[in-house]
Backbone as numpy.savetxt, mean C-alpha at the origin, in Angstrom:
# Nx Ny Nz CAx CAy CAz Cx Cy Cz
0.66 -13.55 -14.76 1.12 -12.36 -15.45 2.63 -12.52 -15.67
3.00 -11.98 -16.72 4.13 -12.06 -17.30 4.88 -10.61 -17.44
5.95 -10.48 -16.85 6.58 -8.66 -17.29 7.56 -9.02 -18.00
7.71 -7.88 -19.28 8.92 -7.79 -19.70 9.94 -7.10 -19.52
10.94 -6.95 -18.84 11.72 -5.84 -18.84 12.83 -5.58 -20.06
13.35 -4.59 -20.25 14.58 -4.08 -20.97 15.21 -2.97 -20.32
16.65 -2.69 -20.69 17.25 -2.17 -19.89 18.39 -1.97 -20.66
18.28 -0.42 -20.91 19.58 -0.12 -22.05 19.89 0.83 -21.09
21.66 0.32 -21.38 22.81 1.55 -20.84 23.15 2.50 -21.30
22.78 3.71 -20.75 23.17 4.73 -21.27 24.22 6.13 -20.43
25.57 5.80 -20.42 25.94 6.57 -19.27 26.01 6.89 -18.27
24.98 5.74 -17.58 25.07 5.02 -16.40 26.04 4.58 -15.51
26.41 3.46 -16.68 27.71 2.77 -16.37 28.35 2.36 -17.31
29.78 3.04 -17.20 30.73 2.86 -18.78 30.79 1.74 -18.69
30.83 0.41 -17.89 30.92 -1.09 -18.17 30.15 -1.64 -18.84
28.58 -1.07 -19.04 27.75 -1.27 -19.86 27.05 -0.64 -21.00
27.87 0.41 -21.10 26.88 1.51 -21.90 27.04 0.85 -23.47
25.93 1.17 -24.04 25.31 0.78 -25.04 24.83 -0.50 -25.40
24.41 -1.04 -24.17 23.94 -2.97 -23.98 22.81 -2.72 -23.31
22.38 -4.10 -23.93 20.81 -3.88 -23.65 20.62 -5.09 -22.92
19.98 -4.89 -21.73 19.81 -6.52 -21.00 18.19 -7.04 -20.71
17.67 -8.20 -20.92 16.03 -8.20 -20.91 15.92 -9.12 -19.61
14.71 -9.08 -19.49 14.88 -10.25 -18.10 12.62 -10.54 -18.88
12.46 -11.72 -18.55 11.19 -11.85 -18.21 10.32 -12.42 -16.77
10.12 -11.89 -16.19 9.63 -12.56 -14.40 8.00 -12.73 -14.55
8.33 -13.95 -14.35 6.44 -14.27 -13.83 6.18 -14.44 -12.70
4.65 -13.78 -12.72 4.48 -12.84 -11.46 3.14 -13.98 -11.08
3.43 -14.98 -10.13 2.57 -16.31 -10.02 1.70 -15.58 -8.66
0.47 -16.37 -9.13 -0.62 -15.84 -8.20 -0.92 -14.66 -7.72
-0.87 -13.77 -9.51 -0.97 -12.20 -9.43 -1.85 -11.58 -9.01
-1.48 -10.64 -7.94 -3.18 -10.51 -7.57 -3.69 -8.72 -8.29
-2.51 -7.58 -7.94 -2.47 -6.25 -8.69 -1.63 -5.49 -9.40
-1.46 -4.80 -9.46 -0.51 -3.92 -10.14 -0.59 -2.63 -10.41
0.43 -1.58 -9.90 0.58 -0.67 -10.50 1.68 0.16 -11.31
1.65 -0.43 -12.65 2.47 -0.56 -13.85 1.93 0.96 -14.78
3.43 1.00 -14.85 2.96 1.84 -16.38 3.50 1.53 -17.62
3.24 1.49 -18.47 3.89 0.67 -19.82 4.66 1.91 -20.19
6.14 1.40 -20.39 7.26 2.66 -21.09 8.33 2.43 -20.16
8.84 3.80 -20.20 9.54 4.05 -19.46 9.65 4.54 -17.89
10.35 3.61 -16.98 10.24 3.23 -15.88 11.09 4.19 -14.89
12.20 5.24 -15.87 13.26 6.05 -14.98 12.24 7.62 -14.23
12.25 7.77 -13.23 13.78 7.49 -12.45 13.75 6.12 -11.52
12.62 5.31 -11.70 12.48 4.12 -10.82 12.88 2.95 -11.43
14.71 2.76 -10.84 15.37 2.14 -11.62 16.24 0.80 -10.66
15.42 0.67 -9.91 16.17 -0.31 -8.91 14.80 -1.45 -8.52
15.19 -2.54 -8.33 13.90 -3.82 -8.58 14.20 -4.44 -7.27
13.44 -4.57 -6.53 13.42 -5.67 -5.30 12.13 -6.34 -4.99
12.48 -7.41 -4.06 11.00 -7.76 -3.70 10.89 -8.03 -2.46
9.78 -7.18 -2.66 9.78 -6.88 -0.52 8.62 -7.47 -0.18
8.33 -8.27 0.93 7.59 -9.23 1.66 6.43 -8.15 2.59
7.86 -7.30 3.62 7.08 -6.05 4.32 7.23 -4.82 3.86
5.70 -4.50 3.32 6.42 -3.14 3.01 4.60 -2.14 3.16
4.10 -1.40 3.45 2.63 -1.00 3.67 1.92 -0.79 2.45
2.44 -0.83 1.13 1.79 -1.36 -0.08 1.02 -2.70 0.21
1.47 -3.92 0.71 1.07 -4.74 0.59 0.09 -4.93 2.07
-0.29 -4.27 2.84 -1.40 -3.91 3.46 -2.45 -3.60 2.87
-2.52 -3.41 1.82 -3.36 -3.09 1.14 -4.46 -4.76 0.50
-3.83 -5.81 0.53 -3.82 -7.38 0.47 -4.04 -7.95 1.79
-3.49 -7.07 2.78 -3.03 -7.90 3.84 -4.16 -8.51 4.94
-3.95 -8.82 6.39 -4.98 -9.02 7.07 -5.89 -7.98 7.53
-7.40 -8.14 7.44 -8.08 -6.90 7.99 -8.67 -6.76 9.18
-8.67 -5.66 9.65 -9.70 -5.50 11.00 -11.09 -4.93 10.75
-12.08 -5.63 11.18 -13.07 -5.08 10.91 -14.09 -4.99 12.02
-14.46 -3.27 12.01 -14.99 -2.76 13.40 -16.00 -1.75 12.96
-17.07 -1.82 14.05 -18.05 -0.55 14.62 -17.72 0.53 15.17
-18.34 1.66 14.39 -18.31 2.69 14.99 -19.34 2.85 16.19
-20.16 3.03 17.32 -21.62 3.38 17.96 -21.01 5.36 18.76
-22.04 5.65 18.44 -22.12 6.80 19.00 -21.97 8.01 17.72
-21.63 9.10 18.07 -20.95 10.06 17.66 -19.81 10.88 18.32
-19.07 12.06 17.36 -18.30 13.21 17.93 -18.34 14.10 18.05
-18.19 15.14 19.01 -18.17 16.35 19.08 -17.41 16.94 18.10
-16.05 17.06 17.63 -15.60 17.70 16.60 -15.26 16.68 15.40
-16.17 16.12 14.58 -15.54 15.14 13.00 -14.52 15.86 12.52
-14.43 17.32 12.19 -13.13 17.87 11.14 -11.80 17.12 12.39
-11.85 17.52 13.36 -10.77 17.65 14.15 -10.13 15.37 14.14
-11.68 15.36 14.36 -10.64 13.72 14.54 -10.41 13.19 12.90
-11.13 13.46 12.08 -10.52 13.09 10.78 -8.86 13.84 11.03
-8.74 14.99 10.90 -7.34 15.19 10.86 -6.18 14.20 11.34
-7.10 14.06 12.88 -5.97 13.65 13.43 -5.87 11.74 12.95
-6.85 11.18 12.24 -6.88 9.68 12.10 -6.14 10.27 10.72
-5.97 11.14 9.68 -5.46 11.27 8.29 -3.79 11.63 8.69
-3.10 12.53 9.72 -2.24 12.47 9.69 -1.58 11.32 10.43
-2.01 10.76 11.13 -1.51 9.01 11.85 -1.51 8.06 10.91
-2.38 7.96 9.86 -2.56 6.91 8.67 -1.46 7.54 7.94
-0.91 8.41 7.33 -0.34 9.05 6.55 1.30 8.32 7.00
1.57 9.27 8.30 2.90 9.02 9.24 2.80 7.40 8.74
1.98 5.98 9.19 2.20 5.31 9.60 2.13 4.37 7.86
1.62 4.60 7.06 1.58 3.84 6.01 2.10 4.75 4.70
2.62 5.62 5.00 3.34 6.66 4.09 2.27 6.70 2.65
0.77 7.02 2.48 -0.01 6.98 1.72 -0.03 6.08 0.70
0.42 4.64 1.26 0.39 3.45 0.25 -0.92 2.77 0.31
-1.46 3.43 1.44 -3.18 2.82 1.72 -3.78 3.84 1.63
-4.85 3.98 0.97 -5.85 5.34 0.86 -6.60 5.48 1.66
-6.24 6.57 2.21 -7.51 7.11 3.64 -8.90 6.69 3.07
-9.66 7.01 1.87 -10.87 7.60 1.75 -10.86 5.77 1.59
-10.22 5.34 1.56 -10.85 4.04 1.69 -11.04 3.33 2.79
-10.44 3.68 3.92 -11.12 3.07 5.20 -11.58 3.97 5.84
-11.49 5.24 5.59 -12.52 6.23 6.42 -13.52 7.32 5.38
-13.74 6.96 4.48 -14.35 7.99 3.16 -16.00 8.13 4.08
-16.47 7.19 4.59 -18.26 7.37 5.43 -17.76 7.55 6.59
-16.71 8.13 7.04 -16.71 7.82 8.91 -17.34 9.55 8.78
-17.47 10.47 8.51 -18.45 11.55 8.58 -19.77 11.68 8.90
-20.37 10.55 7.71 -21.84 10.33 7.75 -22.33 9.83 9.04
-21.12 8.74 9.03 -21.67 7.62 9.76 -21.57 8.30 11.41
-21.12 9.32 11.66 -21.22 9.92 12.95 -21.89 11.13 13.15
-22.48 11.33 11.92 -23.16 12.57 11.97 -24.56 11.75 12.41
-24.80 10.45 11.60 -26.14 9.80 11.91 -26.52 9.22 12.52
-24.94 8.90 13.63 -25.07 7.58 14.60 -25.53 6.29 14.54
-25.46 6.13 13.27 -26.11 4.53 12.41 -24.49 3.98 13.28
-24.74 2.59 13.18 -23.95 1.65 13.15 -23.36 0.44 12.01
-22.45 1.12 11.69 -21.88 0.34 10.27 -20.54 0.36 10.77
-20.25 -0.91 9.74 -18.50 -1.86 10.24 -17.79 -0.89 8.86
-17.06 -0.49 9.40 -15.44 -0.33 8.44 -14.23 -1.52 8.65
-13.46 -0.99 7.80 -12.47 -2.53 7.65 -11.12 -1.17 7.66
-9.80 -1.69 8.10 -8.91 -1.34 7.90 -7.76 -2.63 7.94
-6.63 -1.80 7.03 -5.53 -3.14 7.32 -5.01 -3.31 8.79
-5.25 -4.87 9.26 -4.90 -4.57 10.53 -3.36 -3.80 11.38
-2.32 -3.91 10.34 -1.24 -3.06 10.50 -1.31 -1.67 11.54
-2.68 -0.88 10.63 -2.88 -0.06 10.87 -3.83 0.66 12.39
-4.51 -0.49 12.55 -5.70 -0.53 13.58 -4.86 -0.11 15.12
-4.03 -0.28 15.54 -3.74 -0.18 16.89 -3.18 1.19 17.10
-3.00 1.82 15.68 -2.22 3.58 15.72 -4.11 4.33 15.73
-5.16 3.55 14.68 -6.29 4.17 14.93 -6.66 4.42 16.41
-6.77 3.72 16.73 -7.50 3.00 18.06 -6.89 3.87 19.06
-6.16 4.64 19.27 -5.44 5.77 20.27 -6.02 7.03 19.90
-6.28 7.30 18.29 -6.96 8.60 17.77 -8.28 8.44 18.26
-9.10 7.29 17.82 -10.57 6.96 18.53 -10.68 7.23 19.60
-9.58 6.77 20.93 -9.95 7.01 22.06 -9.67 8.82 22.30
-8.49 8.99 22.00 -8.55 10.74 22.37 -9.58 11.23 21.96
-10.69 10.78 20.89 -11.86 11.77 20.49 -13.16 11.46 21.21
-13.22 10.03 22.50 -14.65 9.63 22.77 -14.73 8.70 21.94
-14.73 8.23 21.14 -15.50 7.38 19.93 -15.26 6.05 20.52
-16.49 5.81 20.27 -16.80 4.16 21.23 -16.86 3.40 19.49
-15.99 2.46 19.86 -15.63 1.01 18.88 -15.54 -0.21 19.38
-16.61 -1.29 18.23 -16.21 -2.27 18.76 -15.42 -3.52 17.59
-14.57 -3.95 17.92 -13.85 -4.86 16.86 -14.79 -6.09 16.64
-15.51 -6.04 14.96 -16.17 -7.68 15.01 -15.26 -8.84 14.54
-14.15 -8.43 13.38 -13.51 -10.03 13.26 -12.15 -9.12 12.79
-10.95 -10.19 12.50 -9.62 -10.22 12.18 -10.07 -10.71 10.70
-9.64 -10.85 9.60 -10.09 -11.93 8.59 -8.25 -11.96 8.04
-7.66 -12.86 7.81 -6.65 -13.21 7.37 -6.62 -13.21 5.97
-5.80 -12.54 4.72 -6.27 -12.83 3.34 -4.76 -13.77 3.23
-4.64 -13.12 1.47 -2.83 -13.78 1.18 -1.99 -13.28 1.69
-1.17 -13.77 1.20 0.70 -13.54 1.88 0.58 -13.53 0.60
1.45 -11.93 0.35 1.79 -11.35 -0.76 3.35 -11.12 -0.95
3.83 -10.93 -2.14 5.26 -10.29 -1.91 4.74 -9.04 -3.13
5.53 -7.66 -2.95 6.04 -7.03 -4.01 7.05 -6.97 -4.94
7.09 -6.73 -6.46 8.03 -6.39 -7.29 8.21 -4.69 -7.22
8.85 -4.24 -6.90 8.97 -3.00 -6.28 9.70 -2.41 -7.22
9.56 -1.37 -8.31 10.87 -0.71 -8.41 10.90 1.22 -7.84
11.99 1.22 -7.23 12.25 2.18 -6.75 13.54 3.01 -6.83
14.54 3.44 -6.19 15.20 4.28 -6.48 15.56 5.08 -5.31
16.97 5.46 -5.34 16.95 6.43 -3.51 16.49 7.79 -3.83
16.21 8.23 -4.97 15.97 9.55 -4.48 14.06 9.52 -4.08
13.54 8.75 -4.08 12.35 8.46 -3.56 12.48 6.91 -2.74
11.87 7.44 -1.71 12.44 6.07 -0.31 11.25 5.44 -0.34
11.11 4.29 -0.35 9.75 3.05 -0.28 9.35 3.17 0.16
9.40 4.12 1.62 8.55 4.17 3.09 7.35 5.32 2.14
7.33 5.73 1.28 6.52 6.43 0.96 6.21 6.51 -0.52
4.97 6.59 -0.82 3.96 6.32 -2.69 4.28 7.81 -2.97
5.42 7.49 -3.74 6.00 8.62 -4.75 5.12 8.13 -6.22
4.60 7.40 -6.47 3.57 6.18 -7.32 4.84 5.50 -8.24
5.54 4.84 -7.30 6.77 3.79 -7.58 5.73 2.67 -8.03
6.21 2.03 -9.27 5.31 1.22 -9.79 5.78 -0.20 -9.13
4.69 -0.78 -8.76 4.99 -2.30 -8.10 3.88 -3.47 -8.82
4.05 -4.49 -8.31 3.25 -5.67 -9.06 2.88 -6.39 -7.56
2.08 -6.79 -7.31 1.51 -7.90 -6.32 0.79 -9.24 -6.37
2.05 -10.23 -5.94 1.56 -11.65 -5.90 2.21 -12.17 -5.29
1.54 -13.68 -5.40 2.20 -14.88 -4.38 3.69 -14.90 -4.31
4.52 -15.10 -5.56 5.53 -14.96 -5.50 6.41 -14.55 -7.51
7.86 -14.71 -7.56 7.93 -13.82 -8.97 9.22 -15.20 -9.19
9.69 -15.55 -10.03 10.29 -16.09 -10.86 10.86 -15.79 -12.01
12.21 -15.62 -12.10 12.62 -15.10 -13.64 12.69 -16.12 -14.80
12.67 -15.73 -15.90 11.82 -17.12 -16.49 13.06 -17.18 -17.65
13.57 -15.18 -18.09 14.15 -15.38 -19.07 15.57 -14.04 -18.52
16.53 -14.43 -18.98 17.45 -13.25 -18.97 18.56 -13.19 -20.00
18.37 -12.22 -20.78 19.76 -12.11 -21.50 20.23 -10.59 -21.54
């Protein structure tokens, strides 16, 4: 994948105002993206971050059994949604590693969920305060990702303000004027 950027000054900065600067970065061994075509303000600052809980989302997984059930599901969802929240600032979507943990304890079936392992050792304290018997079946290692991040201080990275980023192996600028 290939991005184009442009970048006109406008009152920004009197050193540059009314110049237009382009850059093209290829984005090698692209794996996602969340781009919007246009205009990119107020997310006006570009880095590329290695750690950041966007890229947990790529990253290594844990994958585990639920056995048993709970006495209160509303109560421990809360408490596994505000620990995921605190701990990955909603760059990972709950309903995606816990969207069946309802069913699946209402029916006492035994089915594996996956979470990023980042995340697994803040679960694993909510599990135990509720009873919930787990057992871990594997680690699985994926890529080593980096992000193209753009962001901005009045929204901080630690948290999906839906700052648009790109995800891959690595980025290269190809063109700049």
């Amino acid at each position: 994948m290939i991005i184009s950027l442009e970048a006109f000054y406008d009152q920004f900065d009197e050193q540059f105002e009314g110049h237009k600067k382009s850059w093209k970065i290829a984005c090698n061994g692209f794996f996602d993206h969340h781009l919007h075509a246009g205009y990119l303000r107020p997310f006006y600052q570009i880095k590329i971050l290695t750690d950041h809980p966007v890229l947990w989302n790529y990253g290594p997984e844990t994958f585990f059994s639920i056995q048993g059930s709970c006495k209160d599901i509303p109560s421990l969802m809360g408490d596994l949604f505000l620990v995921h929240n605190e701990i990955s600032g909603n760059w990972v979507k709950f309903h995606n590693v816990f969207g069946f943990l309802p069913n699946i304890l209402k029916t006492a079936t035994d089915n594996q969920l996956a979470t990023p392992t980042p995340l697994w050792q803040h679960y694993i304290k909510v599990l135990e305060r509720h009873n919930v018997k787990y057992t871990v079946n594997e680690t699985q290692q994926n890529r080593q990702l980096s992000a193209l991040f753009f962001g901005s201080v009045e929204f901080p990275d630690e948290y999906n303000y839906g700052q648009p980023y790109v995800a891959a192996e690595s980025f290269e600028i190809l063109e700049s004027a």
